[in-house]
Backbone atoms as SQL, in Angstrom:
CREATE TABLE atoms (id INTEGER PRIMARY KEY, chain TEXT, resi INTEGER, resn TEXT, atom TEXT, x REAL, y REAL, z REAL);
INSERT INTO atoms VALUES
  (1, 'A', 1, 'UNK', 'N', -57.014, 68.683, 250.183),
  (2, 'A', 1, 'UNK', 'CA', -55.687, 68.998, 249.692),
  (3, 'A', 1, 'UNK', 'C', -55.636, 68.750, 248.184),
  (4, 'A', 2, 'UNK', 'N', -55.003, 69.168, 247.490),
  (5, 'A', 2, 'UNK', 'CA', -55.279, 69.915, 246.070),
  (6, 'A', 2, 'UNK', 'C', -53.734, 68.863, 245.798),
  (7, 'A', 3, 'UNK', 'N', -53.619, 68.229, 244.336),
  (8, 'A', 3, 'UNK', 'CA', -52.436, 67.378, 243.579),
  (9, 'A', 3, 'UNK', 'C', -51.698, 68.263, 243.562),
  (10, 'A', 4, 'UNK', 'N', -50.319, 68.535, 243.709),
  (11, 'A', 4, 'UNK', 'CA', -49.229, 69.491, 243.083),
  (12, 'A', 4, 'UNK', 'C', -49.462, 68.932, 241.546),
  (13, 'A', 5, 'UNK', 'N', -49.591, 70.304, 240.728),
  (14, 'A', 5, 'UNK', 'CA', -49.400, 70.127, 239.557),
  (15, 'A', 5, 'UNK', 'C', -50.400, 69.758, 238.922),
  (16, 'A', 6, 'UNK', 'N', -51.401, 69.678, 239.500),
  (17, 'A', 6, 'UNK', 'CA', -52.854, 69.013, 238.769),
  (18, 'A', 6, 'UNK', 'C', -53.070, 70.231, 237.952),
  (19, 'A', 7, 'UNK', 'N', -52.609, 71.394, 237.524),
  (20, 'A', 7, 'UNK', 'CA', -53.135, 72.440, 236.444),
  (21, 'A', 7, 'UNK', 'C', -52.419, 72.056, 235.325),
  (22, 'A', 8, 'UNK', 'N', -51.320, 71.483, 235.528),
  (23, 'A', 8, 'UNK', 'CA', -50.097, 71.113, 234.301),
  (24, 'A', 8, 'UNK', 'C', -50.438, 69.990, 233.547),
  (25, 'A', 9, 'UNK', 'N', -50.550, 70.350, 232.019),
  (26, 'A', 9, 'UNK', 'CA', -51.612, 69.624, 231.171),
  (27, 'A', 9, 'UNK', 'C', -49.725, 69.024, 230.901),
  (28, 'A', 10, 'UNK', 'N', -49.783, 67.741, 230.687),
  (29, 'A', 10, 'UNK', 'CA', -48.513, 66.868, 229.918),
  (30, 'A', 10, 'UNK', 'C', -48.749, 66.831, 228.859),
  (31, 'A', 11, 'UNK', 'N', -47.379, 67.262, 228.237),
  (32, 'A', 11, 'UNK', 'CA', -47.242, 67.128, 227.032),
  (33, 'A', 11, 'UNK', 'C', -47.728, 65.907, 225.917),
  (34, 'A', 12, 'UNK', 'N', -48.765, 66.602, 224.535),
  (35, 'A', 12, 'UNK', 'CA', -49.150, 65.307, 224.171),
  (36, 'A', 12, 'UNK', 'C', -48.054, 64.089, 223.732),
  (37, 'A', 13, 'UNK', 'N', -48.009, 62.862, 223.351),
  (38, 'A', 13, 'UNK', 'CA', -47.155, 62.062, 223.083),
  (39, 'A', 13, 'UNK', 'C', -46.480, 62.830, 221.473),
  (40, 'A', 14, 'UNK', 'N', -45.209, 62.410, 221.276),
  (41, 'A', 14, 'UNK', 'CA', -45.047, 62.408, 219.683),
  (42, 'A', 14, 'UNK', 'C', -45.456, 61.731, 218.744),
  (43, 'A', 15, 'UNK', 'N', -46.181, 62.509, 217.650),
  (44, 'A', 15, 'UNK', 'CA', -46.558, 61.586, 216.400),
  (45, 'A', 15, 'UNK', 'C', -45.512, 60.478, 215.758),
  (46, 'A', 16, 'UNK', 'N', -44.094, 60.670, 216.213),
  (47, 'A', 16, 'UNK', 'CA', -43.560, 60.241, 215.352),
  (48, 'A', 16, 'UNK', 'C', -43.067, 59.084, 216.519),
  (49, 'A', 17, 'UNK', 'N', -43.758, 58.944, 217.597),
  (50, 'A', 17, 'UNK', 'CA', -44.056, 57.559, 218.335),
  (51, 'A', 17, 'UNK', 'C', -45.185, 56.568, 217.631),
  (52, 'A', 18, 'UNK', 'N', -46.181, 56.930, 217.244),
  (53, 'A', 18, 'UNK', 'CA', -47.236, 56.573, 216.601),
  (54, 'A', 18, 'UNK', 'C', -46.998, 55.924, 214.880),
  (55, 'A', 19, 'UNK', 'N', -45.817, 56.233, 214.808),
  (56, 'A', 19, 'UNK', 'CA', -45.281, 56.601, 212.846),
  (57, 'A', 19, 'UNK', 'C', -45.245, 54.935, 212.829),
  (58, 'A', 20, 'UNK', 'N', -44.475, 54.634, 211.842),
  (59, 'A', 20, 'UNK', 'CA', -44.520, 53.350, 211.022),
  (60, 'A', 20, 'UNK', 'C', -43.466, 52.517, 211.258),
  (61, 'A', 21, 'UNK', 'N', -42.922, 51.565, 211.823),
  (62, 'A', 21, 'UNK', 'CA', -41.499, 51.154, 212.159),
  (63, 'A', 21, 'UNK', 'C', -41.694, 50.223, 211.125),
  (64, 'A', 22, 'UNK', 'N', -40.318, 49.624, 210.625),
  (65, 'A', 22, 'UNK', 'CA', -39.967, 48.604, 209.320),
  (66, 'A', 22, 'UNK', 'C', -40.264, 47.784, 209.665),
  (67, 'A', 23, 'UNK', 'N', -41.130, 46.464, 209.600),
  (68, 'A', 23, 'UNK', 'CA', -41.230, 45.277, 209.754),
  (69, 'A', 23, 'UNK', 'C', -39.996, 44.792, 209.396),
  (70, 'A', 24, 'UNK', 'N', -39.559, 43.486, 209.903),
  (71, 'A', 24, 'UNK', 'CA', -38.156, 42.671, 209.820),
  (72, 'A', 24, 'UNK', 'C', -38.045, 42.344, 207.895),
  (73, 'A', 25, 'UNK', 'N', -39.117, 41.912, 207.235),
  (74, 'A', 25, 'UNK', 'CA', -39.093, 41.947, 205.805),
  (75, 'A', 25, 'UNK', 'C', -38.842, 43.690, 205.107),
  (76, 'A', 26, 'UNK', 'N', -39.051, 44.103, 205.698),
  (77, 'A', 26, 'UNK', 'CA', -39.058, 45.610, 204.590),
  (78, 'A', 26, 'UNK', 'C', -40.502, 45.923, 204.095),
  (79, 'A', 27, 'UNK', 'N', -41.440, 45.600, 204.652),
  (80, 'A', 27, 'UNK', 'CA', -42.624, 45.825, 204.018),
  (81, 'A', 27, 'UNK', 'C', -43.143, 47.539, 204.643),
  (82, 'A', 28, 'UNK', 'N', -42.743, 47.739, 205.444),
  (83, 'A', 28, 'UNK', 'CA', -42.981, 49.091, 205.842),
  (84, 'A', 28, 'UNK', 'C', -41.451, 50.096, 205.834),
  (85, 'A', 29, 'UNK', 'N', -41.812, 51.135, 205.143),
  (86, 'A', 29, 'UNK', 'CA', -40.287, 51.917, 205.012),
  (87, 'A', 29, 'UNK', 'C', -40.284, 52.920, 205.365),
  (88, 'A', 30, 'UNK', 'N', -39.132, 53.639, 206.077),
  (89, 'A', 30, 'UNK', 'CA', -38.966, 55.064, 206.179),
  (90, 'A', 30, 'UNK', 'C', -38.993, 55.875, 204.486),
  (91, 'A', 31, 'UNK', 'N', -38.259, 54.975, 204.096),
  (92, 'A', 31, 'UNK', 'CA', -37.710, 55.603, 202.780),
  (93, 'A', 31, 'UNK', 'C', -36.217, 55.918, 203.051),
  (94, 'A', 32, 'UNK', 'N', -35.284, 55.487, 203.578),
  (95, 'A', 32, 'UNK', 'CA', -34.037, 55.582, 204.066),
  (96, 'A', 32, 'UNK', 'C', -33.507, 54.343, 204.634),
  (97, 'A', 33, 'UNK', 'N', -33.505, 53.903, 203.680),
  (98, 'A', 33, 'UNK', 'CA', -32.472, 52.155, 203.782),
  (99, 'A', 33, 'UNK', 'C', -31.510, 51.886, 205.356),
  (100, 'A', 34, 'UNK', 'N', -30.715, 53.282, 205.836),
  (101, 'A', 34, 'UNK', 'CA', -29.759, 53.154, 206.548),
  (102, 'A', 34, 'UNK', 'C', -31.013, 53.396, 207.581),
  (103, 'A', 35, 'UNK', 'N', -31.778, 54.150, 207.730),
  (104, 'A', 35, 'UNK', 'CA', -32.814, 54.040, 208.744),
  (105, 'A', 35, 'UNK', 'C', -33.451, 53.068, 208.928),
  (106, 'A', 36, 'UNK', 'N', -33.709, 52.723, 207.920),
  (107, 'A', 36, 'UNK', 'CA', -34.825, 51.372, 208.254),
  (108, 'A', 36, 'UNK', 'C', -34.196, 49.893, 208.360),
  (109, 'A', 37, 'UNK', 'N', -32.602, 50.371, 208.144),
  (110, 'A', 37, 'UNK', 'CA', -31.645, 48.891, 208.603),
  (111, 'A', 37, 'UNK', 'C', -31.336, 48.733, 209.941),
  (112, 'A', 38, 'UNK', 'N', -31.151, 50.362, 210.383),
  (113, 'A', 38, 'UNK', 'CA', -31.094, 50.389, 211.861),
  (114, 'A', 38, 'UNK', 'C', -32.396, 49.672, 212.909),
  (115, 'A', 39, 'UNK', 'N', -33.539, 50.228, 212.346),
  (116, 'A', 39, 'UNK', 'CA', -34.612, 50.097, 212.755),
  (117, 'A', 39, 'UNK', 'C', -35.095, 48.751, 213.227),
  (118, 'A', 40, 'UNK', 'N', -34.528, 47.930, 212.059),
  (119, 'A', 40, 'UNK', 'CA', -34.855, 46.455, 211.834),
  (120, 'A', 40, 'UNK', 'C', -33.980, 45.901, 212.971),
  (121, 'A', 41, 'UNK', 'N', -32.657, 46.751, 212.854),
  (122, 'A', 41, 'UNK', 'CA', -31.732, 46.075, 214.052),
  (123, 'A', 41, 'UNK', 'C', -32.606, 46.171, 215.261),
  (124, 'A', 42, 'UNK', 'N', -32.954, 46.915, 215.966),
  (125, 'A', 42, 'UNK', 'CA', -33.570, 47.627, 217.561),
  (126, 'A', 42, 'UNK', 'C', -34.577, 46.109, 217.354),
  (127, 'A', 43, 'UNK', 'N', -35.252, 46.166, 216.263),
  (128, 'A', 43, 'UNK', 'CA', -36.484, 45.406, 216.411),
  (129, 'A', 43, 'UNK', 'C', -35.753, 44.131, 216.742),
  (130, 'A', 44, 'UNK', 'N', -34.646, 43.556, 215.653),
  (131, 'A', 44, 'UNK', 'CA', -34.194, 42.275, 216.400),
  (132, 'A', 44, 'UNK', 'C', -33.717, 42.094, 217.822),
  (133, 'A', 45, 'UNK', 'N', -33.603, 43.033, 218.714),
  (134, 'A', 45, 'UNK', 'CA', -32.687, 42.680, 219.393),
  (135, 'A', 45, 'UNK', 'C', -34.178, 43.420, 220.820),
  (136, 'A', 46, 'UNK', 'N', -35.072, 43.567, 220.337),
  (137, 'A', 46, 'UNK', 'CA', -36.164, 44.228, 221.320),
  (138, 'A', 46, 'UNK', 'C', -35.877, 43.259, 223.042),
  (139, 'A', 47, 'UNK', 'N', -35.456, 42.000, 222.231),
  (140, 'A', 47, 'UNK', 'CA', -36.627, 41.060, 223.377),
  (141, 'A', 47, 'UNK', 'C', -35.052, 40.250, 224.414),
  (142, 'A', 48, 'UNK', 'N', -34.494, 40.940, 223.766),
  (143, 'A', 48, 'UNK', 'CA', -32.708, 40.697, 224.119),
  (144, 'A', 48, 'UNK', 'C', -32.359, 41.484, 225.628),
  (145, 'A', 49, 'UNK', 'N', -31.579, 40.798, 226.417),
  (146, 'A', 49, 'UNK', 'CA', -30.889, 41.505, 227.684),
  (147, 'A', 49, 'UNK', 'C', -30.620, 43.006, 227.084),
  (148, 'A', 50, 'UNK', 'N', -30.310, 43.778, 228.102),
  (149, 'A', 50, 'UNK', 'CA', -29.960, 45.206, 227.508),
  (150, 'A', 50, 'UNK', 'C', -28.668, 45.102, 227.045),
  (151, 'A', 51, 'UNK', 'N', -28.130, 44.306, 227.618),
  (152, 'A', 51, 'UNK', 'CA', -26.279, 44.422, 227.283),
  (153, 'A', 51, 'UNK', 'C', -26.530, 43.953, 225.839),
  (154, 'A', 52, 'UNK', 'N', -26.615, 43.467, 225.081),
  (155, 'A', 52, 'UNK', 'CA', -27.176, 42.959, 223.848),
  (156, 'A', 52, 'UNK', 'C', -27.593, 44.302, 222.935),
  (157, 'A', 53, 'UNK', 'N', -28.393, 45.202, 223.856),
  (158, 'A', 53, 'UNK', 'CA', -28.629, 46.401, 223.073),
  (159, 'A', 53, 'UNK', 'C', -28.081, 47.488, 222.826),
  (160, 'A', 54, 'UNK', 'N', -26.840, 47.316, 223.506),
  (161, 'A', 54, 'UNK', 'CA', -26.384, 48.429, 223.654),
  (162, 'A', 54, 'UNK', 'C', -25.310, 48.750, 222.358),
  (163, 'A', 55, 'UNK', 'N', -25.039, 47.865, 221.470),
  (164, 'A', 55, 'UNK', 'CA', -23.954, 48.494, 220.478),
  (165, 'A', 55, 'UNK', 'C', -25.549, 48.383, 219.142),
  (166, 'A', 56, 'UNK', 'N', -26.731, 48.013, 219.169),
  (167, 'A', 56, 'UNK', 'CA', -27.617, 48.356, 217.399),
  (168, 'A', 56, 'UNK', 'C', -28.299, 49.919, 217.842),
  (169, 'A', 57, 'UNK', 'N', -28.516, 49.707, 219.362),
  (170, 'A', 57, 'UNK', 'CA', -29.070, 51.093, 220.008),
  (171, 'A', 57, 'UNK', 'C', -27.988, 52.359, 219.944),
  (172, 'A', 58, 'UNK', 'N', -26.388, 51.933, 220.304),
  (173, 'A', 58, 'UNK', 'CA', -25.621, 52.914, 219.472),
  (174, 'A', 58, 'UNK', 'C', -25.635, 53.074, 218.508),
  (175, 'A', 59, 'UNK', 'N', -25.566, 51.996, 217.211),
  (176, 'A', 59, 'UNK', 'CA', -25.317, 52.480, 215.723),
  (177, 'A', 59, 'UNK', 'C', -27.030, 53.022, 215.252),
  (178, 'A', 60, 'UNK', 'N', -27.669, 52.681, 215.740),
  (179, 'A', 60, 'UNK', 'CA', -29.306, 53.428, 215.484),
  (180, 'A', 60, 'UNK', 'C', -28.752, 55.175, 215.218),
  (181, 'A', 61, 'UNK', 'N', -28.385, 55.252, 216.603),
  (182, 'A', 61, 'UNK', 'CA', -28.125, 56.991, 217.038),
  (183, 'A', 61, 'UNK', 'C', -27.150, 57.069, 216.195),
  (184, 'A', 62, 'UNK', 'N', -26.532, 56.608, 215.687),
  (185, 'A', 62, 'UNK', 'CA', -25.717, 57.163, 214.793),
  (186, 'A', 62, 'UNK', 'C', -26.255, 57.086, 213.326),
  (187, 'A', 63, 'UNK', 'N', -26.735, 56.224, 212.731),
  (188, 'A', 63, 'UNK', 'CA', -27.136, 56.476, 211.863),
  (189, 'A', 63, 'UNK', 'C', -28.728, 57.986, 211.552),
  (190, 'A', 64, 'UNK', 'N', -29.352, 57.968, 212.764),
  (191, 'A', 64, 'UNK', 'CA', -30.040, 59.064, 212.922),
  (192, 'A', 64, 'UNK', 'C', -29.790, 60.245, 213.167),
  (193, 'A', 65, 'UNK', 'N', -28.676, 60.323, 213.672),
  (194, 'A', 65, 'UNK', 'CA', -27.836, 61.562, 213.581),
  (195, 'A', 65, 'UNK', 'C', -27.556, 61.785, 212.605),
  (196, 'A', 66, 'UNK', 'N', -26.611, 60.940, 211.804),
  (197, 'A', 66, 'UNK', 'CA', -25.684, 61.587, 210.327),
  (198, 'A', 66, 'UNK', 'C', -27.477, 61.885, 209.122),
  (199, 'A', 67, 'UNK', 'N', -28.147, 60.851, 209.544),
  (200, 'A', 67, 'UNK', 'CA', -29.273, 60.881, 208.640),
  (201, 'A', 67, 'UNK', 'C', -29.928, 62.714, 209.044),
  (202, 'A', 68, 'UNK', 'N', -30.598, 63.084, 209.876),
  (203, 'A', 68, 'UNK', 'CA', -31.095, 64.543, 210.414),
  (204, 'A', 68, 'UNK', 'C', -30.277, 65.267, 209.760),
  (205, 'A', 69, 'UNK', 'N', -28.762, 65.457, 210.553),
  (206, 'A', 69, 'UNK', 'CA', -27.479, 66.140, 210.205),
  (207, 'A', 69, 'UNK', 'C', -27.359, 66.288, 208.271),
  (208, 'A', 70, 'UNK', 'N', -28.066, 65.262, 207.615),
  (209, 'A', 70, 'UNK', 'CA', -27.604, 65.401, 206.376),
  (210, 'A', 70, 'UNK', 'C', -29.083, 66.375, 205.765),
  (211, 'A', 71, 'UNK', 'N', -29.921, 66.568, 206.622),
  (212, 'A', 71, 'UNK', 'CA', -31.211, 67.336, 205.557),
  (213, 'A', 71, 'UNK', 'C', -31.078, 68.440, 205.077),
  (214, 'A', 72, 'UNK', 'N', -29.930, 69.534, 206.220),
  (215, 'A', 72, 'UNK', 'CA', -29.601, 70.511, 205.957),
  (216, 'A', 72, 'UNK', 'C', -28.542, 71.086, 204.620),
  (217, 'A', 73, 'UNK', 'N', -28.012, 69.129, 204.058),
  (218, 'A', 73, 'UNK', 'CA', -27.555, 69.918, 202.832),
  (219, 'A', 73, 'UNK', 'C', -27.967, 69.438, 201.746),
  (220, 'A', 74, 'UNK', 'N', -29.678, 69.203, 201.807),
  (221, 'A', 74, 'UNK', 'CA', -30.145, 68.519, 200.501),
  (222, 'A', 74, 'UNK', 'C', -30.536, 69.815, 199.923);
């Protein structure tokens, strides 16, 4: 008997899983302060209950939104 789906190659991972996250000092940067403040937030709060994560994991998405949302009018 043959896997369902064993022909279906999965998608490779994203590079931008692999990319550079801010260390808690700032030594690694997006280059976008509001990104990499968010960033720093997620990181503080990694090791935290989820309820804990749930309002830096909202303002993340928000700041990554307005951040994307703004390329289109540079």
């Amino acid at each position: 008997m043959t896997e369902p789906f064993a022909e279906y190659d999965a998608p490779a991972p994203s590079p931008l899983a692999a990319g550079p996250i801010p260390d808690l000092d700032g030594a690694t940067s997006t280059g976008h302060p509001r990104v990499d403040a968010a960033l720093a937030a997620l990181a503080n709060v990694a090791d935290e209950p989820p309820v804990q994560q749930i309002a830096p994991l909202t303002d993340a998405h928000h700041v990554l939104r307005e951040t994307l949302d703004s390329i289109g009018d540079v």
